[in-house]
PDB file of N, CA, C and O in Angstrom:
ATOM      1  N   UNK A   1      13.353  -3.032   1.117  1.00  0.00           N
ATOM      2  CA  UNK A   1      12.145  -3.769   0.806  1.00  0.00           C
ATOM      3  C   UNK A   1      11.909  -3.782  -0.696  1.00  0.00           C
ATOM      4  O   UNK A   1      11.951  -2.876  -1.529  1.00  0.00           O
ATOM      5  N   UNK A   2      11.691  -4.865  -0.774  1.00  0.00           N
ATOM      6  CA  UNK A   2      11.636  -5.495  -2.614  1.00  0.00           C
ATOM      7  C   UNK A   2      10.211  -4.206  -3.036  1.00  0.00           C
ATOM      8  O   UNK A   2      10.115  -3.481  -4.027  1.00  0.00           O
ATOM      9  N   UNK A   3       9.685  -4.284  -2.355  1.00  0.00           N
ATOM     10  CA  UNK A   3       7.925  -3.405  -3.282  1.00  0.00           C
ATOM     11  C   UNK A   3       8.394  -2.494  -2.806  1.00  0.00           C
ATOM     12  O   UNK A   3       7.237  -2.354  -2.408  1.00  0.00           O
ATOM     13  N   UNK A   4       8.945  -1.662  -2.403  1.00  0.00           N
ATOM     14  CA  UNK A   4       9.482  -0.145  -2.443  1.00  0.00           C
ATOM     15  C   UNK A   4      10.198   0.397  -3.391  1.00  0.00           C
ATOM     16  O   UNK A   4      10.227   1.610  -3.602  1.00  0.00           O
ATOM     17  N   UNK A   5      11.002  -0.688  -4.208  1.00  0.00           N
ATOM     18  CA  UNK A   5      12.218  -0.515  -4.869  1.00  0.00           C
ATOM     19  C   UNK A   5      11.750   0.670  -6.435  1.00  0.00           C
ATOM     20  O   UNK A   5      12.516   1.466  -6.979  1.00  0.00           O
ATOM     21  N   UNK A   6      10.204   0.374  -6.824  1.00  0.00           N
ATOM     22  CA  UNK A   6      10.529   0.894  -8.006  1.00  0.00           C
ATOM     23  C   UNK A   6       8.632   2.164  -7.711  1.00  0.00           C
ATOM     24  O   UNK A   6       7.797   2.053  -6.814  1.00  0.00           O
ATOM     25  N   UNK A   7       8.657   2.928  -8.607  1.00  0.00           N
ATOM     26  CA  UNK A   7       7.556   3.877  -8.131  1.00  0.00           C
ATOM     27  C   UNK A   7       6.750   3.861  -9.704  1.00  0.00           C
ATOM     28  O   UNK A   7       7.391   3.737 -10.747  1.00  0.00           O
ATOM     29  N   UNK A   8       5.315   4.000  -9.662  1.00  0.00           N
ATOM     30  CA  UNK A   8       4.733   4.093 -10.694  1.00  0.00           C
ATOM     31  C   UNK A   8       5.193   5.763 -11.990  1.00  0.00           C
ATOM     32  O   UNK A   8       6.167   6.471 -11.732  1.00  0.00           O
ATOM     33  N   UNK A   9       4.810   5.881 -12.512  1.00  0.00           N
ATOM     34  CA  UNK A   9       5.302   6.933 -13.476  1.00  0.00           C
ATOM     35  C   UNK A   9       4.482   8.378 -12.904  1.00  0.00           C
ATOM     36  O   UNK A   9       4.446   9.426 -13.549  1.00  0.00           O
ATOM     37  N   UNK A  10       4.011   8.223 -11.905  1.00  0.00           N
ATOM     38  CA  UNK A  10       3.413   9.557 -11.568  1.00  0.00           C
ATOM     39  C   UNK A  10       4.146   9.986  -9.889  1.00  0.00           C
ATOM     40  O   UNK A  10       3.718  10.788  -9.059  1.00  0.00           O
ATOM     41  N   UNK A  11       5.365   9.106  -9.837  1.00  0.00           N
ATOM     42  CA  UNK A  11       6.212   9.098  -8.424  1.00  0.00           C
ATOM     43  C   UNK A  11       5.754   8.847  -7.164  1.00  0.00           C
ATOM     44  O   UNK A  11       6.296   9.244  -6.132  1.00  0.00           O
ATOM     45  N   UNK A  12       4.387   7.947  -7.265  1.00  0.00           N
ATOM     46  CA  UNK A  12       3.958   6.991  -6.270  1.00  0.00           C
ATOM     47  C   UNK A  12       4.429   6.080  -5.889  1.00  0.00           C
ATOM     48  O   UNK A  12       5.041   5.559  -6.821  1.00  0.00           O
ATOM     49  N   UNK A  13       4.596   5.100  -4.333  1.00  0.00           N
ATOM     50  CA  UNK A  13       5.269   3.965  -4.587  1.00  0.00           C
ATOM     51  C   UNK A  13       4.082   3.162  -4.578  1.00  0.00           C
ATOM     52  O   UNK A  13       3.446   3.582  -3.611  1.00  0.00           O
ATOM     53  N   UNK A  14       3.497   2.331  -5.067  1.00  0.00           N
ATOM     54  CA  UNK A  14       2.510   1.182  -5.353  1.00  0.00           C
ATOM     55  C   UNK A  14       2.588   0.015  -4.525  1.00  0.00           C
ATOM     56  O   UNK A  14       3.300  -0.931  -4.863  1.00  0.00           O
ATOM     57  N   UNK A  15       1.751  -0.001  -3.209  1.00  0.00           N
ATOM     58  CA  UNK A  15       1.338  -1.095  -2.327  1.00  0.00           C
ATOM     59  C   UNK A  15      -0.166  -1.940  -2.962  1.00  0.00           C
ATOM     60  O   UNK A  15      -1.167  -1.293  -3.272  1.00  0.00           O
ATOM     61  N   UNK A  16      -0.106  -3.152  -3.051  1.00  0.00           N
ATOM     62  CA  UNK A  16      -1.456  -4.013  -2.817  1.00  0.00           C
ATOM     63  C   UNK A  16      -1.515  -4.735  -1.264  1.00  0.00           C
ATOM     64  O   UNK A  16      -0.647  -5.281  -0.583  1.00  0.00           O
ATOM     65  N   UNK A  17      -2.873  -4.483  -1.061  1.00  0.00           N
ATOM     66  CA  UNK A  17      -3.471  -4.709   0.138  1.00  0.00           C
ATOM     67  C   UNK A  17      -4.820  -5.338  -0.075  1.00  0.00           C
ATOM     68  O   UNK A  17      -5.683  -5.255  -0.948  1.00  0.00           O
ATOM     69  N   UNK A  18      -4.631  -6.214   1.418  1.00  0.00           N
ATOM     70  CA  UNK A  18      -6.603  -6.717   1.041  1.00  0.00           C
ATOM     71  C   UNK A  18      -7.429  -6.343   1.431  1.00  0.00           C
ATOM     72  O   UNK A  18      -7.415  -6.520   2.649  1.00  0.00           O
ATOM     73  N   UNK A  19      -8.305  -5.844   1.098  1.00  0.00           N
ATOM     74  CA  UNK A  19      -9.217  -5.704   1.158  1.00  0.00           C
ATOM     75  C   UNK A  19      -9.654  -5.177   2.863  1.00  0.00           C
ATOM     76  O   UNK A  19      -9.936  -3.992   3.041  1.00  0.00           O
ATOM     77  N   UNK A  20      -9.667  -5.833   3.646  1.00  0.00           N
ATOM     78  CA  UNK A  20     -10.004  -6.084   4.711  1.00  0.00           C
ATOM     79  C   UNK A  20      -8.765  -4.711   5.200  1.00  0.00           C
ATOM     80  O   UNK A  20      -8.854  -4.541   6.416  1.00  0.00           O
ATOM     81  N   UNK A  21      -8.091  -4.109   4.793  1.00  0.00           N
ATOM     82  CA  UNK A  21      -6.729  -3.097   5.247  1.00  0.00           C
ATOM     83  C   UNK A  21      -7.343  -1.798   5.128  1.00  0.00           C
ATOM     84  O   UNK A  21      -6.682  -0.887   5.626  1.00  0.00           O
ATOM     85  N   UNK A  22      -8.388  -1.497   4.619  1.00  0.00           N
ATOM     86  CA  UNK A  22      -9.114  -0.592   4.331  1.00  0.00           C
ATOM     87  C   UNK A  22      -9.189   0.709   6.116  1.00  0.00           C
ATOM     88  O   UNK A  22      -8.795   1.817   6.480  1.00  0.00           O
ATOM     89  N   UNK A  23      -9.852  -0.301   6.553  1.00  0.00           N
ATOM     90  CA  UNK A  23      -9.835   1.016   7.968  1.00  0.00           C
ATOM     91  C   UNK A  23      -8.925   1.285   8.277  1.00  0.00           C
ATOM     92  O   UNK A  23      -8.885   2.515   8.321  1.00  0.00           O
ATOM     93  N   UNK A  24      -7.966   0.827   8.585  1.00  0.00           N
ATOM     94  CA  UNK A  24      -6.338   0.639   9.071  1.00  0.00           C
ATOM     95  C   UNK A  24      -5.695   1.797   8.082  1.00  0.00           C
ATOM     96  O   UNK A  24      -4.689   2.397   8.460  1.00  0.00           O
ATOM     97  N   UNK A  25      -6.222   2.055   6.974  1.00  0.00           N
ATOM     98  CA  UNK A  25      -5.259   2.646   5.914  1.00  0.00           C
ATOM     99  C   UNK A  25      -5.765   3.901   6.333  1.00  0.00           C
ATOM    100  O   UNK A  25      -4.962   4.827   6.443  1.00  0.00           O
ATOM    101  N   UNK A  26      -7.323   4.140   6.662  1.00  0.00           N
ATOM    102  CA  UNK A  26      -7.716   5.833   6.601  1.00  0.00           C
ATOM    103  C   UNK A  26      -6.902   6.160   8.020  1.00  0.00           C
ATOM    104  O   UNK A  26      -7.465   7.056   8.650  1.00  0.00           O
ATOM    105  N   UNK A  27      -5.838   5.696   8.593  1.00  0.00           N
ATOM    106  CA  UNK A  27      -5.118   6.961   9.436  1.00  0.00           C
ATOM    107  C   UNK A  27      -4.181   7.097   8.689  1.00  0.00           C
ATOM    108  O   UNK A  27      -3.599   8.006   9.282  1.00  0.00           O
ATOM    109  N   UNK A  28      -3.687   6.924   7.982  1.00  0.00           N
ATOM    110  CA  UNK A  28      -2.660   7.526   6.798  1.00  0.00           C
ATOM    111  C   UNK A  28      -3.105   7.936   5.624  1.00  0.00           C
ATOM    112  O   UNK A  28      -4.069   7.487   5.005  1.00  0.00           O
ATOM    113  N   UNK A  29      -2.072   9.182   5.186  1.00  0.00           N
ATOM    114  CA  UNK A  29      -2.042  10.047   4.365  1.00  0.00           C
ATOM    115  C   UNK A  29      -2.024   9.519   3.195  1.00  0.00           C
ATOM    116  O   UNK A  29      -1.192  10.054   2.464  1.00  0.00           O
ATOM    117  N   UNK A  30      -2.718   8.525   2.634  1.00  0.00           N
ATOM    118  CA  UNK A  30      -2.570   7.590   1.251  1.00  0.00           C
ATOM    119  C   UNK A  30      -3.758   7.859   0.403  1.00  0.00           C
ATOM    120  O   UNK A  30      -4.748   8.572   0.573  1.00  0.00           O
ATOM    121  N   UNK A  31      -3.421   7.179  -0.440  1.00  0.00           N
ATOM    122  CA  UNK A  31      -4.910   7.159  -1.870  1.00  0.00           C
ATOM    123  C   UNK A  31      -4.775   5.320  -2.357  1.00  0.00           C
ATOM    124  O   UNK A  31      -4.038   4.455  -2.831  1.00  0.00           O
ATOM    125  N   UNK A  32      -6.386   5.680  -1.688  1.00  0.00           N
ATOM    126  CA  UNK A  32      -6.187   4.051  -1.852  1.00  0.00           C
ATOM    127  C   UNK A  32      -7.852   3.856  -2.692  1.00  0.00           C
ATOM    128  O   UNK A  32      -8.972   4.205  -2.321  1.00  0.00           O
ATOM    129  N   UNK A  33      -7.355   3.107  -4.012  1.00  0.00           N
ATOM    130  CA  UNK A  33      -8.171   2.868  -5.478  1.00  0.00           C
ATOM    131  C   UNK A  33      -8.525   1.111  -4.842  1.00  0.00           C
ATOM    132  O   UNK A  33      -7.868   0.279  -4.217  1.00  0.00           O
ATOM    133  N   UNK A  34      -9.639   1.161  -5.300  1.00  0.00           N
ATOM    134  CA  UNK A  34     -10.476  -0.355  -5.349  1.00  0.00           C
ATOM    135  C   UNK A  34     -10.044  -0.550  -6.737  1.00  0.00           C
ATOM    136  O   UNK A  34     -10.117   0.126  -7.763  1.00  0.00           O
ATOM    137  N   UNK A  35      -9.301  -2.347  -6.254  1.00  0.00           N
ATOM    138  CA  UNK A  35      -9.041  -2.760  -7.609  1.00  0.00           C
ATOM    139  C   UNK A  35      -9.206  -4.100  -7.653  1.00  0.00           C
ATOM    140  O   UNK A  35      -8.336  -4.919  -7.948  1.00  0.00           O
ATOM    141  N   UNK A  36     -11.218  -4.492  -7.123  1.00  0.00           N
ATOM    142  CA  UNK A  36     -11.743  -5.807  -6.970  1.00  0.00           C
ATOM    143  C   UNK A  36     -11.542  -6.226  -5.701  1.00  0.00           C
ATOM    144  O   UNK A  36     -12.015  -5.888  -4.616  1.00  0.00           O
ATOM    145  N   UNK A  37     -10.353  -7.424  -6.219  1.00  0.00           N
ATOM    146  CA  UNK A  37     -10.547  -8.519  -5.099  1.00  0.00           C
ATOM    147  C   UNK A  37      -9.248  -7.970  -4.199  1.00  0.00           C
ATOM    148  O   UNK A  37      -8.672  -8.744  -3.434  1.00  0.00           O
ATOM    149  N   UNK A  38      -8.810  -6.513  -4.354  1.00  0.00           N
ATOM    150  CA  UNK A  38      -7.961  -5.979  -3.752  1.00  0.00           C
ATOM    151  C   UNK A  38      -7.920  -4.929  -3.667  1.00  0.00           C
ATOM    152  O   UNK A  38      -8.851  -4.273  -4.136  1.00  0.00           O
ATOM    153  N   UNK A  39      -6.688  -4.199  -2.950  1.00  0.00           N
ATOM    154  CA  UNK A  39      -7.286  -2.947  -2.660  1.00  0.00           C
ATOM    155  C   UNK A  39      -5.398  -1.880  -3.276  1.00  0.00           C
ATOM    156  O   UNK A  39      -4.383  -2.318  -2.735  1.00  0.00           O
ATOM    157  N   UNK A  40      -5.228  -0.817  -4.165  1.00  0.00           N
ATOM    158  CA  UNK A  40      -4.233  -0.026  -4.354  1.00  0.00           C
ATOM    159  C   UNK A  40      -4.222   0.773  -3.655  1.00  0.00           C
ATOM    160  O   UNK A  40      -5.184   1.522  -3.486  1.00  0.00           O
ATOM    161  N   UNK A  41      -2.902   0.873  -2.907  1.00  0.00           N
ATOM    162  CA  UNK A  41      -2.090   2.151  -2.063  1.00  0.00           C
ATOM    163  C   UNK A  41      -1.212   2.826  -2.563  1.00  0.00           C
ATOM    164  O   UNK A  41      -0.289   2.088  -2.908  1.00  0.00           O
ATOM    165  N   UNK A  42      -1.002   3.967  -2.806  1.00  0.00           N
ATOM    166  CA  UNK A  42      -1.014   4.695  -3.751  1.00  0.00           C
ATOM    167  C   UNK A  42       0.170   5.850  -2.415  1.00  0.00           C
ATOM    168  O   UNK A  42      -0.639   6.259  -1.582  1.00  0.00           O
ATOM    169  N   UNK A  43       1.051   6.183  -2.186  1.00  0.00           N
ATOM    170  CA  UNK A  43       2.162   6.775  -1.567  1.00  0.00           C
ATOM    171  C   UNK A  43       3.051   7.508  -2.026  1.00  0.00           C
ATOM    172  O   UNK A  43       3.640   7.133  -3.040  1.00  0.00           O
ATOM    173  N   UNK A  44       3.374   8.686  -1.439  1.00  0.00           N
ATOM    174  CA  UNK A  44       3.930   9.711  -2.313  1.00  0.00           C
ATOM    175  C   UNK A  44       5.434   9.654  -1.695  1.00  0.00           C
ATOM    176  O   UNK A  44       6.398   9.608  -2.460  1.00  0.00           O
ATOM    177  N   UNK A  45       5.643   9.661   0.085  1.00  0.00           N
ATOM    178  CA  UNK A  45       6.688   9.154   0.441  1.00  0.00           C
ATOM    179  C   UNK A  45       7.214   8.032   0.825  1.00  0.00           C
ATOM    180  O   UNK A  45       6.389   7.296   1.367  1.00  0.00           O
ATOM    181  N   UNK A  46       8.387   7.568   0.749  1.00  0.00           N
ATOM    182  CA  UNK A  46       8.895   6.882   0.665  1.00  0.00           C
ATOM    183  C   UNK A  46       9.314   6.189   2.185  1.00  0.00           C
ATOM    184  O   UNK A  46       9.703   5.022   2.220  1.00  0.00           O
ATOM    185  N   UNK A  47       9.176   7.173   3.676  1.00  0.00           N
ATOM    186  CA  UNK A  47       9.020   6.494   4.692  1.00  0.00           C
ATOM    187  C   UNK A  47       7.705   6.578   4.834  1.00  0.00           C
ATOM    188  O   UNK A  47       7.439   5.390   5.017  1.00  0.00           O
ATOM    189  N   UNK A  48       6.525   7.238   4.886  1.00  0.00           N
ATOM    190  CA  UNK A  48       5.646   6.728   4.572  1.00  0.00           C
ATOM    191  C   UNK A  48       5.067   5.803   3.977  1.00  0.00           C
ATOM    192  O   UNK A  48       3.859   5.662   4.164  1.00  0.00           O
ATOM    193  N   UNK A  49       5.775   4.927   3.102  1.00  0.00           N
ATOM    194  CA  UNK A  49       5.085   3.950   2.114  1.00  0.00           C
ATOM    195  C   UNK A  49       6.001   2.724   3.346  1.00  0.00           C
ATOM    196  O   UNK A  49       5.459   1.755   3.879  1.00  0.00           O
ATOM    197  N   UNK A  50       6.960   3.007   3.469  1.00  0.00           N
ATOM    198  CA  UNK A  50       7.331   2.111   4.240  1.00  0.00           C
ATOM    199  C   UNK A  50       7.081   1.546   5.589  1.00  0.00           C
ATOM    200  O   UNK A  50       7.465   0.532   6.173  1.00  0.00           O
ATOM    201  N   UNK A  51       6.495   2.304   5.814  1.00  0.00           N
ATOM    202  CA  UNK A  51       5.691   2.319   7.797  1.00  0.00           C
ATOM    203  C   UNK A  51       4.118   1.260   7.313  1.00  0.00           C
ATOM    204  O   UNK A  51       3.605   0.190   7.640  1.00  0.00           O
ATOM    205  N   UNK A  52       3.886   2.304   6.441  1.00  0.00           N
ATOM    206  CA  UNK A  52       2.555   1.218   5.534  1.00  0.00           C
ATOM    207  C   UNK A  52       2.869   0.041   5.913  1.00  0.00           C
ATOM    208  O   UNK A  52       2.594  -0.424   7.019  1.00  0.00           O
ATOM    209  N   UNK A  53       3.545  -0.603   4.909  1.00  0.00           N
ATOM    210  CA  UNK A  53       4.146  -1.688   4.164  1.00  0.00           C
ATOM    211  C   UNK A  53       4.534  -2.399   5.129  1.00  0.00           C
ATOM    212  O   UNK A  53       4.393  -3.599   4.893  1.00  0.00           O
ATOM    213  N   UNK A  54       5.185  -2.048   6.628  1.00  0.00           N
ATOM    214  CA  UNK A  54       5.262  -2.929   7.561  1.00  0.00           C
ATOM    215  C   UNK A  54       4.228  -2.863   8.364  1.00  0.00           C
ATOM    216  O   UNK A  54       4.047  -3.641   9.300  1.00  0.00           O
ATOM    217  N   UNK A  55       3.218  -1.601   7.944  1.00  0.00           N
ATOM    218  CA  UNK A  55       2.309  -2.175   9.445  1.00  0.00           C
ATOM    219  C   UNK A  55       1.219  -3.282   8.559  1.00  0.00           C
ATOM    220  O   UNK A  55       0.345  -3.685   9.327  1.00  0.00           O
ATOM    221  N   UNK A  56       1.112  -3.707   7.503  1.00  0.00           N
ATOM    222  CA  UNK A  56       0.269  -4.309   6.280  1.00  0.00           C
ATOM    223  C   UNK A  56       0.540  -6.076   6.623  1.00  0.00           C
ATOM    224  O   UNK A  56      -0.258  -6.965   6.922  1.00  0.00           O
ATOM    225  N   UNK A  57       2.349  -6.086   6.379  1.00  0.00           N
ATOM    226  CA  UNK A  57       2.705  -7.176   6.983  1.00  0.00           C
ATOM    227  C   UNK A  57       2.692  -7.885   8.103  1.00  0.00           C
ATOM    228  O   UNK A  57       2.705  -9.109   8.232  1.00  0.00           O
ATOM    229  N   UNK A  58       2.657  -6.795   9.152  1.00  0.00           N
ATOM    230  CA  UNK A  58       2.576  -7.314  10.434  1.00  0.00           C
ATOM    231  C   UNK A  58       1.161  -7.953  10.663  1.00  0.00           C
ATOM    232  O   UNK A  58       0.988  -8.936  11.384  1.00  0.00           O
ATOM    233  N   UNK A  59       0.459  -7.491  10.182  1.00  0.00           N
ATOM    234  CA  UNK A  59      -1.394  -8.081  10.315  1.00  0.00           C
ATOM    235  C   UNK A  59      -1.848  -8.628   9.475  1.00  0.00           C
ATOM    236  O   UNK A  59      -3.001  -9.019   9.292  1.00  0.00           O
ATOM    237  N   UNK A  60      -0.555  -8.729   8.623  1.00  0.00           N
ATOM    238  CA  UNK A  60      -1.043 -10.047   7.314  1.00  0.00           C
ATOM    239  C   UNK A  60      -1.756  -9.668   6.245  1.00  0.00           C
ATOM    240  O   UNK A  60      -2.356 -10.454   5.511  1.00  0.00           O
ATOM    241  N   UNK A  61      -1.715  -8.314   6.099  1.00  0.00           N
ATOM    242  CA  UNK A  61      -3.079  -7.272   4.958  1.00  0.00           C
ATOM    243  C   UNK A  61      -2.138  -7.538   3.507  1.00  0.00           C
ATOM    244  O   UNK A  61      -2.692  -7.896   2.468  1.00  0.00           O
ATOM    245  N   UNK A  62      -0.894  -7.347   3.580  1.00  0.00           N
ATOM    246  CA  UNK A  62       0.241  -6.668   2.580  1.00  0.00           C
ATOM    247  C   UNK A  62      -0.781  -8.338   1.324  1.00  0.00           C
ATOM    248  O   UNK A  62      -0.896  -9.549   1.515  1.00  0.00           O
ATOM    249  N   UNK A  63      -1.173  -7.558   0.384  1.00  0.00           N
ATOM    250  CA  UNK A  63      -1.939  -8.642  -1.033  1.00  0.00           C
ATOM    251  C   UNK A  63      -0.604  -8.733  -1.881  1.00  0.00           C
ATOM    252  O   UNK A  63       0.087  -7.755  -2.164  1.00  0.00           O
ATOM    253  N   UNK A  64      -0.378  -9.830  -2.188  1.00  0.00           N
ATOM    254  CA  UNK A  64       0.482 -10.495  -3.331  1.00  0.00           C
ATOM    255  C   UNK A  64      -0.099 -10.123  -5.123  1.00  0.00           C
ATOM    256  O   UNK A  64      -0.027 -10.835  -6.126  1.00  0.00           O
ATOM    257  N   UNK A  65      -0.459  -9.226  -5.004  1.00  0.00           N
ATOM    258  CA  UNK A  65      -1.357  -9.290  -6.390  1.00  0.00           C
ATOM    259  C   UNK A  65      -0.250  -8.205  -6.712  1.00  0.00           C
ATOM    260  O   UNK A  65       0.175  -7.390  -5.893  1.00  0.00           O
ATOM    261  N   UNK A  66       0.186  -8.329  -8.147  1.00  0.00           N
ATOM    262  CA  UNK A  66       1.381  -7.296  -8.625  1.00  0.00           C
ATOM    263  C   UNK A  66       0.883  -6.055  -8.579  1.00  0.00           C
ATOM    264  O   UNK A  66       1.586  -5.095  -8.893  1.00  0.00           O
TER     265      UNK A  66
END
């Protein structure tokens, strides 16, 4: 998966989500920052970020915002 590929400088992998992904996210172990008209997911592992990342897509949450 292309947004898995690279991790912020503190060894997070960096998901955007909308807004609306918010309840869905508090059963996972994430840190998720308000950033407006979107929402940062913030993941320390890497199948973890990835279970995210498809359950985001599957319900259409996964935000296009870099």
């Amino acid at each position: 998966m292309d947004v898995l590929r690279r991790r912020d400088p503190r060894g997070y992998y960096v998901l955007t989500a909308r807004r609306e992904a918010l309840e869905l996210l508090r059963m996972f172990d994430v840190i998720v920052e308000d950033a407006g008209s979107f929402l940062l997911v913030r993941v320390r592992s890497r199948s973890l970020a990835q279970k995210v990342c498809e359950l985001l897509l599957r319900k259409g949450l996964l935000s296009t915002h870099a």
